[in-house]
C-alpha positions in Angstrom: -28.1 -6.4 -13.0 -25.9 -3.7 -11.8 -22.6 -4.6 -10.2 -21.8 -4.7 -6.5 -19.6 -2.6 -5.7 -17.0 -2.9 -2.2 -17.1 -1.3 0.6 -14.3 0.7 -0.4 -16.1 2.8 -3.5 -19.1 3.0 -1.8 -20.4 6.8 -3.0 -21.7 7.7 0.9 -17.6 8.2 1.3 -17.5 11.1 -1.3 -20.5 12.5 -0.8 -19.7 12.7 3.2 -16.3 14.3 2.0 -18.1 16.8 0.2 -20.3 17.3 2.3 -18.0 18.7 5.3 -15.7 20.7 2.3 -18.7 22.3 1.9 -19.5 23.5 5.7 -15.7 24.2 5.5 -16.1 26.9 3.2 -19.0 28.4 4.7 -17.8 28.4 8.0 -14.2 30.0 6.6 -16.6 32.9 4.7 -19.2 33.1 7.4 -21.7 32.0 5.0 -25.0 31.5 7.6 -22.9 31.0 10.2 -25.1 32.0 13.4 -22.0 32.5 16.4 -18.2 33.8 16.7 -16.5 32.0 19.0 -13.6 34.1 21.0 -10.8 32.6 22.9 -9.1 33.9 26.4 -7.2 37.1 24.1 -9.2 39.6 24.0 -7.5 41.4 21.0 -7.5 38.0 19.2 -10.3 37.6 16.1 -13.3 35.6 16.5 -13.8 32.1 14.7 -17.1 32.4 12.6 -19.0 28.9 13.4 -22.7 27.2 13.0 -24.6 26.4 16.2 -25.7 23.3 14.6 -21.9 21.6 13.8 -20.7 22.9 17.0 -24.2 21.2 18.7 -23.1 18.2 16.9 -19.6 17.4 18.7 -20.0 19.4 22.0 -22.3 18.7 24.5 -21.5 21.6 26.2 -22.0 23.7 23.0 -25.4 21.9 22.5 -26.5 22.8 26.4 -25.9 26.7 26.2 -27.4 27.1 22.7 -30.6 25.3 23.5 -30.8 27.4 27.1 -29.0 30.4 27.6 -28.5 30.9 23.3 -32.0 29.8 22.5 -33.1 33.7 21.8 -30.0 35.6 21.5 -29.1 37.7 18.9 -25.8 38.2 20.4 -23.1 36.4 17.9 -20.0 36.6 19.6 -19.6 33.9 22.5 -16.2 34.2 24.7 -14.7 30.6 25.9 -12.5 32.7 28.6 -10.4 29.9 29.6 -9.7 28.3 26.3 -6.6 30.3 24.2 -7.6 31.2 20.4 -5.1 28.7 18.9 -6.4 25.6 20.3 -10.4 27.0 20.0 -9.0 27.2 16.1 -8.0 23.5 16.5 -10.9 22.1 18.2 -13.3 24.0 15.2 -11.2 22.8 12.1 -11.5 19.6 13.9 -15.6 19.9 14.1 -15.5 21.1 10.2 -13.1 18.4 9.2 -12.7 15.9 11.4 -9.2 16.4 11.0 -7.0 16.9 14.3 -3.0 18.2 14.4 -1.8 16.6 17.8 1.9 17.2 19.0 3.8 17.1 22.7 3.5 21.1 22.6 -0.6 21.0 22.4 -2.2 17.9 22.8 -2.4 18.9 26.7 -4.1 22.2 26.0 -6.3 20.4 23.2 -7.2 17.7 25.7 -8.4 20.1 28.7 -10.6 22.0 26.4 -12.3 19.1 24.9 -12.7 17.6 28.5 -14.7 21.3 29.7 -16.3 21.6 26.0 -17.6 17.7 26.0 -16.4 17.3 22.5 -15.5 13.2 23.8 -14.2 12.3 20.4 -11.3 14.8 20.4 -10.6 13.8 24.5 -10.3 10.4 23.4 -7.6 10.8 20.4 -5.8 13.4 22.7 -5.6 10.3 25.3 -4.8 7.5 22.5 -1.9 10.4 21.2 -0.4 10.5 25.4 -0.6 7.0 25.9 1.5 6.1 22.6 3.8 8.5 23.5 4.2 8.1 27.0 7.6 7.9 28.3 9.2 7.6 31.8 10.0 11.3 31.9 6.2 12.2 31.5 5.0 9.6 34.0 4.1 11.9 36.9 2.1 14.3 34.8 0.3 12.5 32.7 -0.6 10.5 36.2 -1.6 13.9 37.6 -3.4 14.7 34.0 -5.2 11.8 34.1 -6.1 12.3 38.2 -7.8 15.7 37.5 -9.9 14.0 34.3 -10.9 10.3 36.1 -9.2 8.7 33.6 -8.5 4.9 34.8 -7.0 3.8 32.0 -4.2 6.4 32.1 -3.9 6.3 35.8 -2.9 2.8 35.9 -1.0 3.1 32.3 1.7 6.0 33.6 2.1 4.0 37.0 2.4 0.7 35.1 5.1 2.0 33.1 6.9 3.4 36.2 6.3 -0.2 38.1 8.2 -1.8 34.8 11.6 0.8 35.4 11.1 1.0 38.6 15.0 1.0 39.4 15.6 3.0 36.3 13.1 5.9 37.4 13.9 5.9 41.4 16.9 7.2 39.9 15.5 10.2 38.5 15.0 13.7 40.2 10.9 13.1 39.6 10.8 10.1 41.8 11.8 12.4 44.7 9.3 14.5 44.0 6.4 12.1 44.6 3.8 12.6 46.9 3.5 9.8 49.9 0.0 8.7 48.4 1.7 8.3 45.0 5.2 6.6 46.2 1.9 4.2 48.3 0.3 3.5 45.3 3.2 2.4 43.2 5.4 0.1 45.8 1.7 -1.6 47.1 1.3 -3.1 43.6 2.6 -6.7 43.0 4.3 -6.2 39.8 6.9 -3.6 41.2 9.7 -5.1 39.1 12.5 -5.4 41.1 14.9 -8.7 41.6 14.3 -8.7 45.7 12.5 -6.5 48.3 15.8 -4.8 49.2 15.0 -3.0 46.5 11.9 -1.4 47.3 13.4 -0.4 50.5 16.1 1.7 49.3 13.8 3.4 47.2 11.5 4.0 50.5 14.7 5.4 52.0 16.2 7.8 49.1 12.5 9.1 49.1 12.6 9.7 52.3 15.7 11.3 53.0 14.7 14.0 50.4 12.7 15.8 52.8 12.6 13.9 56.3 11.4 16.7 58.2 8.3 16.8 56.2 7.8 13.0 55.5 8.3 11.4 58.9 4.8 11.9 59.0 4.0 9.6 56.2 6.9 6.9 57.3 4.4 4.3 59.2 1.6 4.0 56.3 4.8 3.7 53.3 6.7 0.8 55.1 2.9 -0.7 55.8 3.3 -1.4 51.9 7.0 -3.1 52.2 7.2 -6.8 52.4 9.2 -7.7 55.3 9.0 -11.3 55.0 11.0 -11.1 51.8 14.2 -8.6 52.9 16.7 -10.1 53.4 18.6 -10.2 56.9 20.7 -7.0 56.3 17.1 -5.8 55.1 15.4 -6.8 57.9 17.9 -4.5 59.7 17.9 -1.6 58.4 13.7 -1.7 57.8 13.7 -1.6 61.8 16.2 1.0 62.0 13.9 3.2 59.4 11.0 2.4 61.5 12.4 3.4 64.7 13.2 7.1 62.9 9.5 7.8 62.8 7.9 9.7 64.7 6.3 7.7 67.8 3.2 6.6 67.7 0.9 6.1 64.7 0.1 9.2 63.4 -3.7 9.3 62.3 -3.6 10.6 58.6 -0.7 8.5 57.9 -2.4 5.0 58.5 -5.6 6.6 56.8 -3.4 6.8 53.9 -1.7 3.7 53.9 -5.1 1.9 54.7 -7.1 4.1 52.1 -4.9 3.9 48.6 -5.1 0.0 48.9 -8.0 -0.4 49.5 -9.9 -2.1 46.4 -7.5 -1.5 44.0 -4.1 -2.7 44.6 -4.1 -4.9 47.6 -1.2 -4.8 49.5 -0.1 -8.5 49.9 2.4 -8.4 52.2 3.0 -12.1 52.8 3.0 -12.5 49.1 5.9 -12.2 47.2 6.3 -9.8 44.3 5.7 -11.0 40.6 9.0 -10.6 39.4 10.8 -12.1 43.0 8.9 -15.1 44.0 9.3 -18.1 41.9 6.3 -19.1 39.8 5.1 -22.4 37.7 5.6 -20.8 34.4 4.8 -22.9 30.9 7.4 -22.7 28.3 5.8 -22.9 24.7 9.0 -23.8 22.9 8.7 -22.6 18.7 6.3 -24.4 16.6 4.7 -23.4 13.2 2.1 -20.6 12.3 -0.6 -22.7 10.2 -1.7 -26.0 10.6 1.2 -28.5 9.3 2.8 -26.6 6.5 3.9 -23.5 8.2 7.6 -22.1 8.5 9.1 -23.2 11.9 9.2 -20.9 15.1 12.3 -20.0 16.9 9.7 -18.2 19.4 9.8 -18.9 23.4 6.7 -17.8 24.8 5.9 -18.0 28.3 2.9 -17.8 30.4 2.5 -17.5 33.9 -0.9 -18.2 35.4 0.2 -16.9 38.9 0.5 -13.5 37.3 -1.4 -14.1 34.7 0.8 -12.6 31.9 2.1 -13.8 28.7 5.4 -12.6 26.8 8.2 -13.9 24.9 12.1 -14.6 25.2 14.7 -13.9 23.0 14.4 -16.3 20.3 16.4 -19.5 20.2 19.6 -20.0 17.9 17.7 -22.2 15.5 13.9 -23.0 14.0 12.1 -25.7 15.9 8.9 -27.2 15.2 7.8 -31.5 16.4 10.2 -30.8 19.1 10.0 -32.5 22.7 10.6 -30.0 25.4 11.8 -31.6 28.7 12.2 -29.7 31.7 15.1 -31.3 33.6 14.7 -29.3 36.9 13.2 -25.8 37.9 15.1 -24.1 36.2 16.5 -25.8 32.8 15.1 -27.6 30.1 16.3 -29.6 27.1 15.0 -29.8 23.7 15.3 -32.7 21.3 14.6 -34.7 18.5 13.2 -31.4 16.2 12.4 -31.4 12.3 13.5 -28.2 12.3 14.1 -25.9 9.5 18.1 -24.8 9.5 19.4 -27.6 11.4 20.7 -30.8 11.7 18.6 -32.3 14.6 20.8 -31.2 17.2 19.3 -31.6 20.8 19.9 -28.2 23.2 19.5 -27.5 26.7 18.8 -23.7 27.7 19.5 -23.6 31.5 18.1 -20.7 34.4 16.4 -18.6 31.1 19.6 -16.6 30.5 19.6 -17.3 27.1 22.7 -19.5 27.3 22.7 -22.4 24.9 25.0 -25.4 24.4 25.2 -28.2 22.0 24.6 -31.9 23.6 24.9 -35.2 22.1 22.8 -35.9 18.9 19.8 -38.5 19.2 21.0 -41.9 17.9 18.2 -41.4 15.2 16.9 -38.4 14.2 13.2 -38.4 15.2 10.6 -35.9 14.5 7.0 -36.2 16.3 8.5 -38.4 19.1 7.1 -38.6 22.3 9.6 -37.0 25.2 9.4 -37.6 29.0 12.2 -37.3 31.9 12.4 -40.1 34.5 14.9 -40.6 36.9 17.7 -38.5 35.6 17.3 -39.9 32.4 15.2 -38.5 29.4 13.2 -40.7 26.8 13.0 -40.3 23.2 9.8 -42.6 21.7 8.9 -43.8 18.4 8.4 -40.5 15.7 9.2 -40.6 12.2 13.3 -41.5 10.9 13.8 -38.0 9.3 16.8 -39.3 7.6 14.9 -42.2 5.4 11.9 -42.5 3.1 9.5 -44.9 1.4 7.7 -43.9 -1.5 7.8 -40.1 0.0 6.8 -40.4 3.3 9.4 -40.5 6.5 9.8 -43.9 8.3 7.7 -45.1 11.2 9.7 -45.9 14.2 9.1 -48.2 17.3 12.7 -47.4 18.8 13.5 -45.8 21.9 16.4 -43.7 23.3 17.3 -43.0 26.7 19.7 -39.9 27.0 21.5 -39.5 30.3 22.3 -36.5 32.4 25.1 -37.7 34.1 27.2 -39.4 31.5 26.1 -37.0 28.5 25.4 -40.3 26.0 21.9 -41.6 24.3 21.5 -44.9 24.6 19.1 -47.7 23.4 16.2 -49.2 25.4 13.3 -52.0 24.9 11.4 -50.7 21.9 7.4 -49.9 21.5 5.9 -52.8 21.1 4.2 -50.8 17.3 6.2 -48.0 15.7 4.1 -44.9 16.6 4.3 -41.2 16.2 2.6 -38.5 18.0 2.2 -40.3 20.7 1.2 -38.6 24.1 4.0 -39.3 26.7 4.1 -38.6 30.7 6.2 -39.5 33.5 4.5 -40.6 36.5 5.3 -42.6 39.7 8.4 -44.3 38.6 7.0 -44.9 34.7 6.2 -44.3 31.6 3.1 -43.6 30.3 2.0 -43.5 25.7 -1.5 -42.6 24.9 -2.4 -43.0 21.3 -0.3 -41.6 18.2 0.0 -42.3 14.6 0.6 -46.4 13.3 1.0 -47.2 9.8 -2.2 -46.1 8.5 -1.2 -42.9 9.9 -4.4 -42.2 11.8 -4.8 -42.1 15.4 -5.0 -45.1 17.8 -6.5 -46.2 20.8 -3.6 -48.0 21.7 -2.0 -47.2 25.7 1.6 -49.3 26.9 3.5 -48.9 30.1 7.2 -48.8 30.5 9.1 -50.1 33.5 13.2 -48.6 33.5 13.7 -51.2 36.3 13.0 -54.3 34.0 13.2 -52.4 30.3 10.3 -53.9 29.0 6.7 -52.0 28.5 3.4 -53.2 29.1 -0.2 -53.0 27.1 -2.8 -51.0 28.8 -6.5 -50.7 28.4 -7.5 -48.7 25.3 -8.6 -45.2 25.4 -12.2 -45.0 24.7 -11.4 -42.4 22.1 -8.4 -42.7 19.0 -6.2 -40.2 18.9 -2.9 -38.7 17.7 -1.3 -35.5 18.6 -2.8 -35.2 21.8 -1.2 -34.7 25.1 -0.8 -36.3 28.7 -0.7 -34.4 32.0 -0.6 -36.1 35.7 -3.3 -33.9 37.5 -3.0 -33.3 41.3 -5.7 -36.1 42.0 -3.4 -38.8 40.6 -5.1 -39.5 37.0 -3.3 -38.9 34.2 -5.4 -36.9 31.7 -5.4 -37.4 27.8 -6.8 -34.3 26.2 -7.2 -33.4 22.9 -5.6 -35.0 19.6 -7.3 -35.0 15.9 -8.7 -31.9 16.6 -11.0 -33.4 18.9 -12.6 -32.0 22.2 -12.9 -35.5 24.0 -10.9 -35.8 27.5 -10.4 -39.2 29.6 -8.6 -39.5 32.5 -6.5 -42.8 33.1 -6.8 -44.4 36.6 -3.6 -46.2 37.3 -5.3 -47.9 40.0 -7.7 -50.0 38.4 -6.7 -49.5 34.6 -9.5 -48.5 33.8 -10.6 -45.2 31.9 -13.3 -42.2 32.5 -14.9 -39.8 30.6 -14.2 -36.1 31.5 -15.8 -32.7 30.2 -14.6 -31.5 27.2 -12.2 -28.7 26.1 -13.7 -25.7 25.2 -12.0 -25.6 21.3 -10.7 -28.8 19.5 -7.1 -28.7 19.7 -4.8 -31.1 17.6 -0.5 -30.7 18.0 -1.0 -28.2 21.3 0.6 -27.6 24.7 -0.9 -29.3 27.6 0.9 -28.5 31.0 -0.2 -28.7 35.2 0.8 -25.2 36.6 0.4 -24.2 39.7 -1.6 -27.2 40.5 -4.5 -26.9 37.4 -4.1 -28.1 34.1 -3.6 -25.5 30.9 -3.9 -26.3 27.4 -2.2 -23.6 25.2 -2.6 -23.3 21.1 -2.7 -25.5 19.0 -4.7 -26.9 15.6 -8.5 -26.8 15.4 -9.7 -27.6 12.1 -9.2 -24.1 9.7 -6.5 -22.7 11.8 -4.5 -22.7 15.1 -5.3 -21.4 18.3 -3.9 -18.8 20.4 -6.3 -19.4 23.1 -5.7 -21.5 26.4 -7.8 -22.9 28.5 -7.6 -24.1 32.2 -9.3 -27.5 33.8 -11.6 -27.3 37.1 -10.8 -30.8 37.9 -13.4 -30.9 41.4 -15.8 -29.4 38.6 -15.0 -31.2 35.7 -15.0 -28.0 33.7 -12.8 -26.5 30.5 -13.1 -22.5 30.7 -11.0 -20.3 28.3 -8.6 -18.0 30.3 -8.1 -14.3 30.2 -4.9 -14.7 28.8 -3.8 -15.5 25.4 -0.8 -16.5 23.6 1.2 -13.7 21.4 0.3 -15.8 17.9 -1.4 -18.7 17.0 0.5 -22.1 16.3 0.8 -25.4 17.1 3.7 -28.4 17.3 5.4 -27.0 19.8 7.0 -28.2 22.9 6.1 -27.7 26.4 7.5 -27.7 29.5 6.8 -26.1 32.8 9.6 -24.3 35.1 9.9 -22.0 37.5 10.2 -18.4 37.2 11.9 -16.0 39.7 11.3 -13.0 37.2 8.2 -12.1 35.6 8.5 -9.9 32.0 10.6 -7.2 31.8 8.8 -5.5 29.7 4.8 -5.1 29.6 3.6 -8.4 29.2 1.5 -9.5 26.2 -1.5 -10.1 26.8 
């Protein structure tokens, strides 16, 4: 039996190798070769070249020599518009597949394979701008990319503009936009600016570069300004801008205002901007890589459905992974209780996402895979594992709670879980507690559900869930119910009615997740990461709850992992840099 050999040593490789050296040194001989190609200089040699290989990567080439060419005897062919030293390129290329692109001649390279057809050479010209795309180049490549239809690169140069917006209305090349460009750019939603004032100024720096000539435009570019959010002083000079134009509305201008957003950027006027109006935004707070083993995170990611984007923060100060992530208002958040690599189970509070961190009171027992919740200015720490003691290996079960509060800065005991449980799926809602499943001693998950009253200190037993679980997650959806999803890598969802303490059966998640994030944004429930049986996720999925329906969403997380926190806060920025998505 011979042996198999990989995909790597496969002889088609070689033989394909030698198979265009071999045209090569035909074509650089003349050997049969059937045409001379000539460029725009007339005093400048002809390229010797076969009809066939030039047939096989132009479709213009393979147009004129089965028409015009069919019958000539003529060899030389003159490309009148194309200069001899990038017709040179563009054959070694069809000989060798082999292209030289630089910032000097990847334009000229690019507009002759766009006239010639040759689509594989167009499209590594494009991949070559857009990796090299800077602000300076923006307009250009826009107006490149105009002339040639290309989408991709239209919306690529004016995203990167709308990302430095205030860094490139600075430059002497934002003056020099057109009125439907300077349309275009301030219509979209993710102009990132920190308020609409912004976007005004720019309007009027544009303007008074050339007011005789753009009065005209004035109406159709302050269509695309957002009154409602300027602010007063705003508000005041908008209406003094508006009273300079010209009276009336002049035709082409609202045409133009009217035309470049319509179906593609939709001018939302009463809508605020991405990175000004303050969105539900879930915080995925570090985590591990693999399923259990993996190093700890010291990752932030953060997605915002509103936008949709994804991206990351600066990481945190240390390696978290079994953390609970509260959020203590809109705009801070606390994390506690981590088994984290690289420190000592201290508990941290990152306030308004300015990457400003201080240390706050230890828990009274270090606690990993604890259940976290706030509740009236306090925030609950339940059951996990005592990371500082072992039996026979394995870290102690606890039963304790903790009750840290905000005012006085202390942790402080309350009434215990009735059973020591870990991973157990906490929620705050309507003046209680709520703990869904977890770990016991047999370290497997349990049906078990309890209810804990502050004003009395005592909890209560629940009905059951219909399914066992551990590791899953608990959400209060708009409707009231309080969802368990997830947990042993499991698909199953039930809804808790508070009501009548009893439980119902919901649709499914679209992946098993185990260890995940599970958060209600913007009124819909999201479930982020997380284990599912070989590996982790970096998916997430968002819950129809009128339809009873899981779907994956568009968006996905930077890398997979689960055990991390969540928490949900809102944003008044969106990325500053393209988001990930």
């Amino acid at each position: 039996m011979s042996k198999p050999r990989s995909s790597g040593d496969h002889p088609h490789d070689c033989r394909a190798e030698e198979f265009l050296r071999g045209l090569r040194e035909q074509q650089s001989t003349g050997t049969f070769c059937d045409v001379v190609l000539k460029g725009s200089e007339e005093s400048a040699a002809g390229i010797p070249c076969h009809r066939n290989v030039l047939g096989v990567h132009s479709a213009y080439f393979r147009a004129v020599f089965t028409q015009d060419w069919k019958d000539s005897a003529e060899p030389a062919f003159q490309l009148r518009n194309i200069d001899s030293h990038t017709l040179n390129e563009l054959v070694k290329y069809a000989y060798t597949l082999d292209l030289s692109l630089d910032g000097d001649n990847v334009q000229c390279i690019l507009e002759a394979a766009e006239f010639l057809q040759m689509a594989a050479v167009a499209s590594l010209c494009w991949e070559y701008v857009e990796d090299h795309l800077q602000l300076s180049d923006c307009l250009d490549i826009h107006a490149l990319a105009s002339n040639h239809h290309n989408s991709h690169m239209i919306e690529a140069s004016l995203g990167l503009i709308r990302r430095h917006f205030l860094h490139f209305t600075q430059r002497p090349d934002f003056l020099q936009m057109d009125a439907q460009q300077l349309i275009a750019l301030i219509a979209a939603d993710d102009v990132d600016v920190t308020s609409e004032d912004q976007v005004l100024q720019a309007v009027q720096r544009w303007l008074d570069h050339d007011r005789p000539e753009r009065l005209a435009h004035l109406h159709a570019v302050l269509q695309v300004v957002r009154v409602p959010f300027l602010s007063e002083q705003g508000r005041q000079e908008y209406e003094l801008t508006l009273a300079s134009a010209p009276a009336g509305l002049p035709e082409r201008s609202s045409e133009l205002g009217s035309e470049l957003t319509k179906g593609t950027e939709t001018t939302r006027t009463t809508n605020p901007r991405h990175s000004c109006g303050a969105q539900d935004a879930i915080l995925c707070v570090g985590g591990c890589g693999m399923a259990y083993d993996g190093a700890a995170e010291a990752s932030v990611d953060v997605f915002c459905p509103a936008i949709p984007a994804v991206w990351r923060l600066d990481d945190l100060p240390v390696q978290v992974e079994q953390c609970g992530v509260v959020a203590l208002d809109a705009s801070s958040m606390m994390i506690c209780g981590s088994r984290a690599i690289m420190t000592v189970h201290r508990d941290r509070r990152y306030t308004d996402l300015d990457d400003q961190w201080w240390d706050e009171p230890r828990l009274r027992t270090p606690r990993s895979a604890a259940g976290f919740a706030a509740l009236n200015g306090r925030v609950y720490a339940v059951g996990g594992y005592d990371t500082r003691d072992k039996i026979a290996g394995r870290s102690i079960l606890l039963s304790s709670v903790e009750a840290y509060d905000l005012d006085s800065h202390s942790w402080s005991a309350v009434a215990a879980l009735p059973v020591a449980l870990a991973s157990v799926a906490l929620v705050a809602c309507d003046g209680r507690l709520y703990a869904f499943g977890g770990n016991g001693e047999d370290r497997c998950g349990c049906s078990l559900a309890f209810s804990y009253d502050p004003a009395t200190d005592a909890w209560s037993r629940l009905a059951d869930m219909p399914t066992a679980r551990s590791g899953a997650a608990a959400c209060v959806a708009p409707s009231g119910l309080i969802y368990a999803v997830g947990g042993n890598s499991e698909r199953h969802v039930e809804a808790y009615d508070r009501a009548t303490n009893q439980w119902l059966k919901k649709g499914e998640t679209v992946r098993a997740r185990y260890e995940f994030g599970c958060a209600i944004a913007s009124g819909k429930l999201y479930a982020l990461g997380g284990y599912g049986g070989p590996s982790c996720h970096d998916s997430i999925e968002v819950y129809d709850e009128d339809a009873d329906r899981w779907a994956l969403h568009e968006s996905r997380l930077p890398q997979a992992k689960s055990h991390f926190g969540c928490a949900v806060m809102k944003l008044k920025r969106g990325p500053r840099s393209a988001p990930i998505k």
